[in-house]
C-alpha positions as CSV (number, residue, x, y, z in Angstrom):
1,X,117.1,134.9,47.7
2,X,119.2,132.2,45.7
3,X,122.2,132.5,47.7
4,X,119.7,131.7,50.9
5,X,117.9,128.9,49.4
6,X,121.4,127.3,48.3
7,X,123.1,127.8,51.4
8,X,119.9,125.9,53.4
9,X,120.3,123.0,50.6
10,X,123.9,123.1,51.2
11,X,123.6,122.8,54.9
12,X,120.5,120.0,54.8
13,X,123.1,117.7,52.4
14,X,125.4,118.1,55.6
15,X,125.5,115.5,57.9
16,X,125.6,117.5,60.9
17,X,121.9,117.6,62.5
18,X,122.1,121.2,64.1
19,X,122.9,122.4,60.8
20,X,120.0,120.5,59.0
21,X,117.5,121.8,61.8
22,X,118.4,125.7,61.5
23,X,118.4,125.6,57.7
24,X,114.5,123.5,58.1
25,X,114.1,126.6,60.3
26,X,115.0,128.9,57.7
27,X,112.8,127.6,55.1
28,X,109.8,127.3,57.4
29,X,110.4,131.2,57.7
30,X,110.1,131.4,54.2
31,X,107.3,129.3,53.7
32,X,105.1,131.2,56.2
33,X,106.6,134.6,54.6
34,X,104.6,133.2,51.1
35,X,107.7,132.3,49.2
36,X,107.9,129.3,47.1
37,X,109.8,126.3,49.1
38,X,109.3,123.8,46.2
39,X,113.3,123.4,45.6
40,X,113.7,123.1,49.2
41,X,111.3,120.5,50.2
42,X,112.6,118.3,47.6
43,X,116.2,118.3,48.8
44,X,114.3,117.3,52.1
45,X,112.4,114.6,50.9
46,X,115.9,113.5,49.4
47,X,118.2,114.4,52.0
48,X,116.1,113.8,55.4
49,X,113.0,112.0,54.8
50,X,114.5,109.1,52.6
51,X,117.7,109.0,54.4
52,X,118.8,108.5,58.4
53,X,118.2,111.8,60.4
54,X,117.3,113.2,63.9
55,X,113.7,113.0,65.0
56,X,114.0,116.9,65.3
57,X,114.8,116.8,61.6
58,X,112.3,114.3,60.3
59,X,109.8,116.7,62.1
60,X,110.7,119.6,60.8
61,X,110.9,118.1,57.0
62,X,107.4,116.9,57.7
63,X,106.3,120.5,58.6
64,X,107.8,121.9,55.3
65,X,105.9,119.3,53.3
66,X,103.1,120.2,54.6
67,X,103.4,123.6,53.8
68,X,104.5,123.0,50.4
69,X,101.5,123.6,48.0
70,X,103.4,121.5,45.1
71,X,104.8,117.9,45.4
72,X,105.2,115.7,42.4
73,X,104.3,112.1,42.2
74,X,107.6,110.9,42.4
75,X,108.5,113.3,45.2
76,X,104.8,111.7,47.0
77,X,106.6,108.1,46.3
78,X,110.2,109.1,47.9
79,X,107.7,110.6,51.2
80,X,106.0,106.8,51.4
81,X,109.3,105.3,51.5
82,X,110.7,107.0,53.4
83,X,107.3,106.9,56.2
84,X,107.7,103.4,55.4
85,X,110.9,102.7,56.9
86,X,110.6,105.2,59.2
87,X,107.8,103.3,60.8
88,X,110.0,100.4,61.7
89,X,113.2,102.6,63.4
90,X,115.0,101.9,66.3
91,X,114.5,105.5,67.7
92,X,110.3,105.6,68.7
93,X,110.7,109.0,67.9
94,X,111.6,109.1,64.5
95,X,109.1,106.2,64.4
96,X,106.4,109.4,66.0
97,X,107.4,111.9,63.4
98,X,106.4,109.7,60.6
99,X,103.0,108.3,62.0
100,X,102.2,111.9,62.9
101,X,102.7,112.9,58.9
102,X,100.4,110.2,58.0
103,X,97.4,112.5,58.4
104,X,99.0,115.1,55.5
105,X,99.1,111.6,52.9
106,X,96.8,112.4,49.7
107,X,93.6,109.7,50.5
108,X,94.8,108.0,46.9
109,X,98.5,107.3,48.6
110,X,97.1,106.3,52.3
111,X,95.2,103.2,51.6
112,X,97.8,101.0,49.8
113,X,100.7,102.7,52.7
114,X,97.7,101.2,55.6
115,X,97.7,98.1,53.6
116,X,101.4,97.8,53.4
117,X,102.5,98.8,56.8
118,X,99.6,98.0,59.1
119,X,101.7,95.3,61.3
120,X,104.2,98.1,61.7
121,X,101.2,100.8,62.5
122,X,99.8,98.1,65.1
123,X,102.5,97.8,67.0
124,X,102.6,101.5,68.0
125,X,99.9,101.0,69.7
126,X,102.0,98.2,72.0
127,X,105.4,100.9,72.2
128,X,107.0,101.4,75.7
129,X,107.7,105.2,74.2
130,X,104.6,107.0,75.5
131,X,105.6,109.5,72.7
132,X,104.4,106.9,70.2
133,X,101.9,106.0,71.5
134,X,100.4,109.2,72.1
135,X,101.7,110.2,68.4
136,X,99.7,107.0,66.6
137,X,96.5,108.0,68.6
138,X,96.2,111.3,68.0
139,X,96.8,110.9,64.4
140,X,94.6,107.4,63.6
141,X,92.3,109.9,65.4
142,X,91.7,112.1,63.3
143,X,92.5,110.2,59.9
144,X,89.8,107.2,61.3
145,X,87.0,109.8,61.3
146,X,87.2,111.4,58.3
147,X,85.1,110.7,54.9
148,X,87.2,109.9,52.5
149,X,88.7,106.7,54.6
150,X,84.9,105.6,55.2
151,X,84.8,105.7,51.6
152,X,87.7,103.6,51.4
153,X,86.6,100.9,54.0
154,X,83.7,100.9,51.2
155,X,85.4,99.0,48.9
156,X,88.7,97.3,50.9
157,X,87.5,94.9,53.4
158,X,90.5,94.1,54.8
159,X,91.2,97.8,55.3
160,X,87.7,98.1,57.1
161,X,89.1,94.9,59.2
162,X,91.9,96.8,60.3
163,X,90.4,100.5,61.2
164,X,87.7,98.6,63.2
165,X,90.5,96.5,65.2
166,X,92.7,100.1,65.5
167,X,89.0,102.2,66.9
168,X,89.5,99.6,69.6
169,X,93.0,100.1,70.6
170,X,92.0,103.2,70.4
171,X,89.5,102.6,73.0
172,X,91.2,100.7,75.1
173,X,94.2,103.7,75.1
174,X,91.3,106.0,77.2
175,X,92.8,103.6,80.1
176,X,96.8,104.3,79.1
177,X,99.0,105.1,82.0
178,X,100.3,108.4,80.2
179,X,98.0,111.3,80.6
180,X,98.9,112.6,77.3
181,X,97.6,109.7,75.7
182,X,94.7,108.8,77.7
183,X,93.5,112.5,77.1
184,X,94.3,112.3,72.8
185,X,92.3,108.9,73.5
186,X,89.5,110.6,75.0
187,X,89.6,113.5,72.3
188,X,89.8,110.7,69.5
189,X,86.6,109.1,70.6
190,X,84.7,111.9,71.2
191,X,85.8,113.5,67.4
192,X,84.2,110.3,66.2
193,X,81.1,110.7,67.9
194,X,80.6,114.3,66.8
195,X,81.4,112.9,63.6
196,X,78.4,110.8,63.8
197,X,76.0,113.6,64.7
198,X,76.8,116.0,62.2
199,X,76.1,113.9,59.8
200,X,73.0,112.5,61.0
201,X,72.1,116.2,60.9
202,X,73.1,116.8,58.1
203,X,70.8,114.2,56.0
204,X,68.1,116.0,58.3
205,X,68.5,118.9,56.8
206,X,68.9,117.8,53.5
207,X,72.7,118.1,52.7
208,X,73.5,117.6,49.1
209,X,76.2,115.5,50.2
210,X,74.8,112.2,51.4
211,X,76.8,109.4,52.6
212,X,75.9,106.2,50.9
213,X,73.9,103.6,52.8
214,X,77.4,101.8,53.2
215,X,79.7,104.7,54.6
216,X,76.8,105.1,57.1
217,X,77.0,101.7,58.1
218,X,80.8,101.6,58.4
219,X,80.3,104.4,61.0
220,X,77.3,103.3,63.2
221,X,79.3,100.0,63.1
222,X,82.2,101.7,64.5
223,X,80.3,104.1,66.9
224,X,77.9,101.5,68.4
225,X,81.3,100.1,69.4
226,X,82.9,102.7,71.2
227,X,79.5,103.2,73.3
228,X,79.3,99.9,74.1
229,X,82.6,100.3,75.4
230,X,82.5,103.1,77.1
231,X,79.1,102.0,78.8
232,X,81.1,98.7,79.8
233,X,83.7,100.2,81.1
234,X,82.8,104.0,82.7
235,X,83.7,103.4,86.0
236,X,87.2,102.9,85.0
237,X,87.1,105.8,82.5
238,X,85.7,107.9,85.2
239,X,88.1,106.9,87.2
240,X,91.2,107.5,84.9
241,X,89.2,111.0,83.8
242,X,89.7,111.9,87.7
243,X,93.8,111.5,87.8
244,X,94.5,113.1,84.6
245,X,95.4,116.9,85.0
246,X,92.7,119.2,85.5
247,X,93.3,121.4,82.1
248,X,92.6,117.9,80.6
249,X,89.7,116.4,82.5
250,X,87.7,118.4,79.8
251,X,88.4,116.3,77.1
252,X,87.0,113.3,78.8
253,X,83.8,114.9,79.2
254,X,81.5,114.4,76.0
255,X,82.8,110.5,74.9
256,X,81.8,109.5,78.6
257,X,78.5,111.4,78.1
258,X,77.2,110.5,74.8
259,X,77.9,106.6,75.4
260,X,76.3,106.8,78.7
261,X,73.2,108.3,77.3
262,X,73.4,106.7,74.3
263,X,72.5,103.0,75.8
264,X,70.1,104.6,78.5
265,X,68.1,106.3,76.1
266,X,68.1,103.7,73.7
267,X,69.9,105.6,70.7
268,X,72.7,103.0,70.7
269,X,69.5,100.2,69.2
270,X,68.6,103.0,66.5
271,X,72.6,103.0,65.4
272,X,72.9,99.2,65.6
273,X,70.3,99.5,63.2
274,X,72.0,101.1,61.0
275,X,75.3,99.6,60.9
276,X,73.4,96.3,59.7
277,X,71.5,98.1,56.8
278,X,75.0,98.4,54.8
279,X,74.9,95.0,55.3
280,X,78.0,95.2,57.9
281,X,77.8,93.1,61.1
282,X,77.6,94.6,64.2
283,X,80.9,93.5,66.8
284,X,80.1,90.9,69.1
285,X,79.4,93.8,71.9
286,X,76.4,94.6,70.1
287,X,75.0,92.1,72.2
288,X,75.0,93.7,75.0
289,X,71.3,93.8,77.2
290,X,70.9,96.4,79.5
291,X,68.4,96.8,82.5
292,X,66.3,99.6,83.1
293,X,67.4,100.1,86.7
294,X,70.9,99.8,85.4
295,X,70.9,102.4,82.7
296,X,69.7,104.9,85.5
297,X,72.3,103.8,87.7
298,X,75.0,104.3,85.3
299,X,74.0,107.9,84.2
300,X,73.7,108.7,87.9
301,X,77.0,107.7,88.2
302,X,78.4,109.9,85.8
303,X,76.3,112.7,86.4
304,X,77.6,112.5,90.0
305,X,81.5,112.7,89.1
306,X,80.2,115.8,86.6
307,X,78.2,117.6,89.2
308,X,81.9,118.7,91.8
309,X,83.5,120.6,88.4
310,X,80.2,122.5,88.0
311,X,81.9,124.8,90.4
312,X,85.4,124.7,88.7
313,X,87.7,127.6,88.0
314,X,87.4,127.4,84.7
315,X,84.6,128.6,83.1
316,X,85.4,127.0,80.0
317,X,85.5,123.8,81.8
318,X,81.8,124.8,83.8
319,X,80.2,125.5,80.9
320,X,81.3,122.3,79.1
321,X,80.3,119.6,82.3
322,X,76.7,121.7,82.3
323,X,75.7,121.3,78.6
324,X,76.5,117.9,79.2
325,X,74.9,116.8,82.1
326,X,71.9,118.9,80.5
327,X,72.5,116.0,77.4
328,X,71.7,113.7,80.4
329,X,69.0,115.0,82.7
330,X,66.8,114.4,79.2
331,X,66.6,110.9,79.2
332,X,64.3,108.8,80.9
333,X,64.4,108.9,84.4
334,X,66.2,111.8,84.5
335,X,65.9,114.1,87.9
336,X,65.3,118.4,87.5
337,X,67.7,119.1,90.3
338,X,70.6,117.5,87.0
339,X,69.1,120.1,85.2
340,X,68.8,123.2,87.8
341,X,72.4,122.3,89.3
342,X,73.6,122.5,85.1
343,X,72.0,126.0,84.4
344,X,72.4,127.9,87.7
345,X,76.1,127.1,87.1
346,X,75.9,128.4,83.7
347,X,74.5,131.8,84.5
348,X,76.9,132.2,86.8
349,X,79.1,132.9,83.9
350,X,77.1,135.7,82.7
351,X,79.5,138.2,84.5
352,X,82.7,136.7,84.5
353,X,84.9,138.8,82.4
354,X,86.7,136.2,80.6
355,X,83.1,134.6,79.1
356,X,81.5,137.7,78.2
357,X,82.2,137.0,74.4
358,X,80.0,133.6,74.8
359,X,77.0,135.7,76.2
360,X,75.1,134.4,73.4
361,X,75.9,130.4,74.0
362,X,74.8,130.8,77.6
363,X,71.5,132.2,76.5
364,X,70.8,129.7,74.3
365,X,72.2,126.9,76.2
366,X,69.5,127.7,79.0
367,X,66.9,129.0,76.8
368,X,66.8,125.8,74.8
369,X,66.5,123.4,78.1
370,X,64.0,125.5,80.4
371,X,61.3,122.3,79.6
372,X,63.6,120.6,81.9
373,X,63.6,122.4,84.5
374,X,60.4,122.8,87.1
375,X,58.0,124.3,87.1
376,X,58.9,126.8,89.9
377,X,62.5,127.3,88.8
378,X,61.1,127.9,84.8
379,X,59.2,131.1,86.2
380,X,61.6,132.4,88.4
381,X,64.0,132.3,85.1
382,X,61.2,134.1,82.9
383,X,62.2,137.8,83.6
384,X,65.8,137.3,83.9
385,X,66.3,135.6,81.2
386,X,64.1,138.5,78.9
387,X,66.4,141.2,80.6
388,X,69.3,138.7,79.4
389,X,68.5,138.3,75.9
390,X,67.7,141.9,75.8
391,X,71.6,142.4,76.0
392,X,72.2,140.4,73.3
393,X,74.0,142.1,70.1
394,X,72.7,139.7,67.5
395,X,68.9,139.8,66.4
396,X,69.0,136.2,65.2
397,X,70.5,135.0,68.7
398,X,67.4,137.2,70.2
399,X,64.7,136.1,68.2
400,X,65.9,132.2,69.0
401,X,66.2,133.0,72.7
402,X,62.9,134.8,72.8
403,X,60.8,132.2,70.1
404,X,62.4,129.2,73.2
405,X,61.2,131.7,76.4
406,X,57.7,132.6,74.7
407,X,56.7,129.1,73.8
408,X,58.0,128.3,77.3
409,X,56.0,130.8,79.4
410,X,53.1,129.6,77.3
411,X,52.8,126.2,77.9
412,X,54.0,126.9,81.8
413,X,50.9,129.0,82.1
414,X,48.5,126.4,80.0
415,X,49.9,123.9,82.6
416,X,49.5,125.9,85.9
417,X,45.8,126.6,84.8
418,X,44.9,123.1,84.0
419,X,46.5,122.0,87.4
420,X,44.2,124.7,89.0
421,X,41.4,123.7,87.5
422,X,42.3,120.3,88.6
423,X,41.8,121.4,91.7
424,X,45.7,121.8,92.7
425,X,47.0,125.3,94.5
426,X,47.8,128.0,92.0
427,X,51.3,128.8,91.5
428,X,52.4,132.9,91.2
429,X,53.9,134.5,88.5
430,X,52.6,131.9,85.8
431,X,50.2,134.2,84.0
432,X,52.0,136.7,80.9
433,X,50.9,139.3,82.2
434,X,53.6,138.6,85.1
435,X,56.8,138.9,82.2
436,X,56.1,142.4,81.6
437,X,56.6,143.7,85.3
438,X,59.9,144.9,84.8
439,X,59.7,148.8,84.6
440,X,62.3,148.9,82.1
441,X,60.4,146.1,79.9
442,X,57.4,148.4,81.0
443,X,58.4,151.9,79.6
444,X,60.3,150.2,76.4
445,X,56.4,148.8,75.5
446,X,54.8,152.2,75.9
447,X,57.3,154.2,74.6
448,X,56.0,155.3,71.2
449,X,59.2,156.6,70.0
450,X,62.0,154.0,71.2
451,X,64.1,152.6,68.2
452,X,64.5,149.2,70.3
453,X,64.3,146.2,67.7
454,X,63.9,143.8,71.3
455,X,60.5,144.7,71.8
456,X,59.2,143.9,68.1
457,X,60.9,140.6,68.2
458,X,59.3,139.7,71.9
459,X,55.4,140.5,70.6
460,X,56.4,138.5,67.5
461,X,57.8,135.9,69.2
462,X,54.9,135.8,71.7
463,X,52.1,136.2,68.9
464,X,54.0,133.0,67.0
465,X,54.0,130.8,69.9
466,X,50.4,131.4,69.9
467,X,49.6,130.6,66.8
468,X,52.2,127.6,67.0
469,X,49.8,126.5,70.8
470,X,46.5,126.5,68.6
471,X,47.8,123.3,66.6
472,X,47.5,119.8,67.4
473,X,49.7,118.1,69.4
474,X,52.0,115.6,67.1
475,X,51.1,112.0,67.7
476,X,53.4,109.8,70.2
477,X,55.5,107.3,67.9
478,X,57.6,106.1,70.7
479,X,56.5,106.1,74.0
480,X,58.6,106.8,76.2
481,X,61.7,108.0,74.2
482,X,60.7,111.3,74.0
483,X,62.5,114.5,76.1
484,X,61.2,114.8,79.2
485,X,59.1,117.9,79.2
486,X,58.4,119.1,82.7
487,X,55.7,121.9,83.7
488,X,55.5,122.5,79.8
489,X,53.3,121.1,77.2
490,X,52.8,117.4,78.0
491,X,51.2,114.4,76.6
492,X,47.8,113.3,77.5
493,X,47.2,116.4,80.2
494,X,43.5,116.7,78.5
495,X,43.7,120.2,77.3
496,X,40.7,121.7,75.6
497,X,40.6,122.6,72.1
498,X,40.3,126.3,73.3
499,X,42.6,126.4,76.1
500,X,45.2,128.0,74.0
501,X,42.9,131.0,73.8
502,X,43.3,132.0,77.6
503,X,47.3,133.1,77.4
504,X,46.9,134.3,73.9
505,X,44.0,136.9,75.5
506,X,46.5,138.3,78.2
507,X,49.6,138.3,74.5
508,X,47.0,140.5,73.0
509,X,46.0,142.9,76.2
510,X,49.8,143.0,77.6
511,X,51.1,143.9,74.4
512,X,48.2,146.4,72.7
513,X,50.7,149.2,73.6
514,X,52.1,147.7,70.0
515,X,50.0,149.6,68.0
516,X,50.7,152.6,68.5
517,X,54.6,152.2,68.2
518,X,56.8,154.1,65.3
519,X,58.7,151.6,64.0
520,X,60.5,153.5,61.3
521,X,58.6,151.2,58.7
522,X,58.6,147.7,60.0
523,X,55.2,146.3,60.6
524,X,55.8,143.0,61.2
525,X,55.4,142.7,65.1
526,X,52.1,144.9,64.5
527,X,51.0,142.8,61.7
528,X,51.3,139.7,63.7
529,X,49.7,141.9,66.7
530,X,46.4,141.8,64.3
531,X,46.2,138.8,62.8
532,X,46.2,136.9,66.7
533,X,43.5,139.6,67.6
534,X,41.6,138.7,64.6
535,X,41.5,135.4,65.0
536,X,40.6,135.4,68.8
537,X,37.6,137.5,67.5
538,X,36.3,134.6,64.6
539,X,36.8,132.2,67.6
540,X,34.7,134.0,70.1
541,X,32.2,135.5,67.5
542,X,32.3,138.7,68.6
543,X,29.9,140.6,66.5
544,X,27.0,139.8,68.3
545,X,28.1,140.9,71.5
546,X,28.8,139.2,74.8
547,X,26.8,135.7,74.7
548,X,25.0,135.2,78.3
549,X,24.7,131.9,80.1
550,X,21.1,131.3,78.7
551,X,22.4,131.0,75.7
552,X,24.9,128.1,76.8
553,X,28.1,129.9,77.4
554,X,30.2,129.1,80.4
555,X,31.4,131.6,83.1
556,X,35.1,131.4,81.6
557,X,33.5,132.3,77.9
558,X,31.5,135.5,79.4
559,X,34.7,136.4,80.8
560,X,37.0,135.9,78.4
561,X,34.4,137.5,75.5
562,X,34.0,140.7,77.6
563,X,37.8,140.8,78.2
564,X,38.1,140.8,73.7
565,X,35.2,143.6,73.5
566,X,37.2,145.9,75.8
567,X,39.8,145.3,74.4
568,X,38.3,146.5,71.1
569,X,37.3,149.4,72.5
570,X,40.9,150.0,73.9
571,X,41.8,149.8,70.4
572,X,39.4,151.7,69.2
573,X,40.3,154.7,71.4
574,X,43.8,154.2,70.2
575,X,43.2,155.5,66.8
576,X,42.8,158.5,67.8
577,X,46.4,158.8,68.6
578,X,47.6,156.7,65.4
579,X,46.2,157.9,62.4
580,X,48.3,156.1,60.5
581,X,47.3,152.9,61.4
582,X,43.5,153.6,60.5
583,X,43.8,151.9,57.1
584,X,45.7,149.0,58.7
585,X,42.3,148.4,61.2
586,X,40.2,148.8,58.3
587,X,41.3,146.1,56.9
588,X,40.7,144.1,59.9
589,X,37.0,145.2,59.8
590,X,36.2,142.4,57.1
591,X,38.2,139.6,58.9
592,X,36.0,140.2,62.0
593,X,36.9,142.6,64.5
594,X,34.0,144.6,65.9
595,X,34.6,148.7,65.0
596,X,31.0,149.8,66.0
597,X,32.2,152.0,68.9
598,X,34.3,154.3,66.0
599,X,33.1,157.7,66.4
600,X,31.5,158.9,62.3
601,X,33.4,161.7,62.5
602,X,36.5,159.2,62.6
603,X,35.2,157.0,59.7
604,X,34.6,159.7,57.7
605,X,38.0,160.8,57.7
């Protein structure tokens, strides 16, 4: 191994470029073999890095420091020199090698190189060598967005000055004649903008790691930009998104999305916000007034050069265009057909072969947005979608799926009852009962010995969506910024208190089977079975019997209380069968439920 590593030192002190390329070769081999390079990388920092060499070279030195765990100070100095010079060579490529190592510079070493050779950075941007270009773009890019240079900007306002002027540029590089950059442009952006989210959800859900009030205003500043640039200039993004190749047209979906929808739903005022609370000041574009009939324009716009790749040959690239222009049928103003178009296209990718490992993503992609949809199209999804999830190999990915279709099917049925009581036609196949007509659904609920864990989690999930219909709705903050919730639970539909009760009475009758299942020990689904049951029975007060209209109960509360004492008596007649749950029903006696129809002979036992 010593003879190797003196013969690659030996031929990287040569002058001769093929030879100082194979022997970077050579130790890369090593390096990615697990073998200590350390000697190695320090002849290259000494022999091509500080010195005049190939762009091949340079490249390939940069790839071995990377991959070199150990790099002394003075080693880090001879790297900064050398970038330093490197920056300002007559070859742009050289010049790209150097800017593309900039990303692997220790945060402590980056600051005072920006502040050194910023002019030199800036002038990338202008390079007639699309190499460069693309090369500074890609790798501001992804340096711009990360933490530790917000923290940076923190404390170096002049460095702040600079990375805000560079975001620009980047912006502006969306537009570049070369595809290759336009598209690293486009992926740039739209990192910063994720960026922004996950930390905003992040603080949400209570992340140790809190960004102070300043790195938070740093970023807004800097997002709040590139939406109002985007949302200034998206017909000629949209345009430029159209001649790039189609493999990249992908990347050029989410930037345009999330600044479109960020000024027509108002997001981009809640950011500005922000950006000034760090005391920053927001860029002159902040400015920017909008009118109504113009933020609908624009997202029509861009749902409209989305909606022709919905039928792409590519389902990665399908899939992508539908969750976004989901993103965008929830803002205000937003059409169901954006929405229908988005998810028929996604469960079209339900049987194509090369998608099948994202079965799950497409399930919750479409369970998550059914409010969206109509109220027509939500119920002809109901059964398919609970034969879907039933195919599902993760129990958490089924319990979200069937938590989103429950709570959906719910409300769709509170909604098509109110309408009918307003008066309106009734619409089929709202009611629960109308889930459960699948014979395979059918048999797996009265199957008493079926080990399936689906059918616990759906009478869980439908008893919680219950329980989660019988509490208030929250109180409107904002009007009109909230989703768009059609045929599902809306504002200000005049509901009654006890509305709730009707679909939780067909939960408990479709899904009494429940009782007598063998679960091998797990009693949640039943458990939850009981406690809805019980608490339809304190609601109704069903001890003393069926209350008659002289008494001042409607024709809907006859109804429904002789549908809960059958029911009972169902149940009743079911214990004959389980005797193991007998203690279980007991225990139900004191919270309500009416046993008075138990034969003696099965009390006594």
């Amino acid at each position: 191994m010593d003879i190797l590593f003196a013969q690659i030192q030996a031929d990287l002190r040569s002058n001769d470029a093929l030879r100082q390329s194979g022997a970077l070769l050579q130790a890369l081999q090593q390096s990615a073999a697990g073998r200590d390079t350390s000697i190695i990388a320090k002849t290259s920092v000494e022999e091509i890095v500080s010195s005049p060499a190939s762009a091949v070279c340079k490249k390939l030195a940069f790839d071995l420091i990377r991959s070199t765990p150990r790099l002394t100070p003075d080693l880090w100095d001879s790297v900064i020199s050398g970038i330093k010079s490197d920056l300002d060579f007559p070859d742009p490529d050289v010049s790209a090698a150097a800017v593309s190592f900039l990303s692997a510079i220790p945060s402590h070493l980056l600051a005072s190189l920006i502040t050194l050779s910023h002019q030199h950075i800036t002038a990338c941007f202008d390079s007639p060598s699309s190499n460069l270009r693309f090369s500074i773009t890609e790798t501001l890019g992804c340096i711009l967005a990360r933490d530790d240079l917000v923290v940076l900007c923190e404390n170096n306002v002049n460095l702040l000055d600079r990375v805000s002027s560079w975001w620009r540029r980047i912006g502006v590089n969306m537009l570049d004649s070369s595809d290759a950059v336009a598209k690293v442009a486009f992926e740039s952006v739209g990192r910063l903008f994720k960026e922004f989210e996950s930390k905003k959800m992040s603080r949400l859900a209570g992340d140790k790691l809190v960004d102070s009030e300043n790195s938070v205003a740093i970023r807004s500043n800097w997002v709040s930009s590139m939406v109002d640039f985007v949302w200034k200039r998206r017909n000629s993004l949209m345009s430029r998104a159209l001649v790039l190749p189609v493999e990249s047209f992908r990347a050029t979906v989410f930037p345009l999305v999330y600044g479109v929808k960020a000024v027509a739903s108002g997001s981009v005022e809640a950011i500005r916000k922000l950006s000034s609370k760090g005391g920053g000041v927001a860029d002159g574009a902040a400015l920017l007034v909008t009118g109504n009939a113009e933020k609908f324009v624009g997202v029509s716009d861009v749902v409209m050069h989305l909606s022709p790749f919905l039928e792409s040959l590519d389902p990665a690239l399908i899939f992508e265009v539908a969750i976004n222009m989901l993103y965008l049928a929830d803002v205000p103003g937003g059409k169901p057909e954006w929405a229908s178009g988005s998810i028929i296209a996604i469960l079209t990718l339900w049987d194509r072969q090369e998608f099948s490992s994202a079965r799950e993503s497409i399930v919750r992609a479409v369970v998550t947005n059914l409010h969206l949809l109509d109220l027509t199209m939500q119920v002809s999804l109901f059964k398919r979608l609970l034969l879907m999830v039933r195919n599902l190999r993760a129990e958490s990915d089924r319990m979200h799926a069937l938590a989103c279709i429950c709570r959906t099917a719910l409300c769709v049925d509170l909604f098509a009852k109110e309408s009918v009581r307003r008066g309106q036609k009734p619409l089929a196949g709202t009611d629960i009962a109308s889930l459960f007509e699948d014979v395979r659904i059918k048999e797996d609920l009265n199957s008493v010995t079926s080990k399936s864990l689906f059918r616990e989690e759906l009478v869980a999930s439908l008893v919680e969506s219950c329980f989660q219909l019988s509490l208030p709705l929250p109180e409107q903050k904002n009007s009109g910024m909230e989703s768009r919730v059609i045929g599902a639970l809306a504002y200000g539909t005049g509901y009654g208190a006890l509305n709730w009760t009707e679909p939780a009475l067909e939960v408990v009758e479709v899904c009494r089977p429940c009782v007598k299942w063998d679960c091998d020990g797990r009693t949640y689904a039943i458990d939850c079975y009981l406690k809805l049951l019980v608490r339809l029975c304190h609601i109704y007060d069903t001890r003393g019997g069926v209350k008659r209209v002289k008494d001042g109960a409607s024709q809907d509360q006859i109804l429904n209380e002789t549908r809960l004492q059958n029911l009972q008596r169902e149940l009743v007649n079911d214990l004959r069968e389980v005797g193991a749950l007998v203690s279980k029903l007991f225990l139900a006696v004191k919270d309500g439920v009416s046993l008075e129809p138990i034969p003696q002979s099965l009390c006594m036992s």
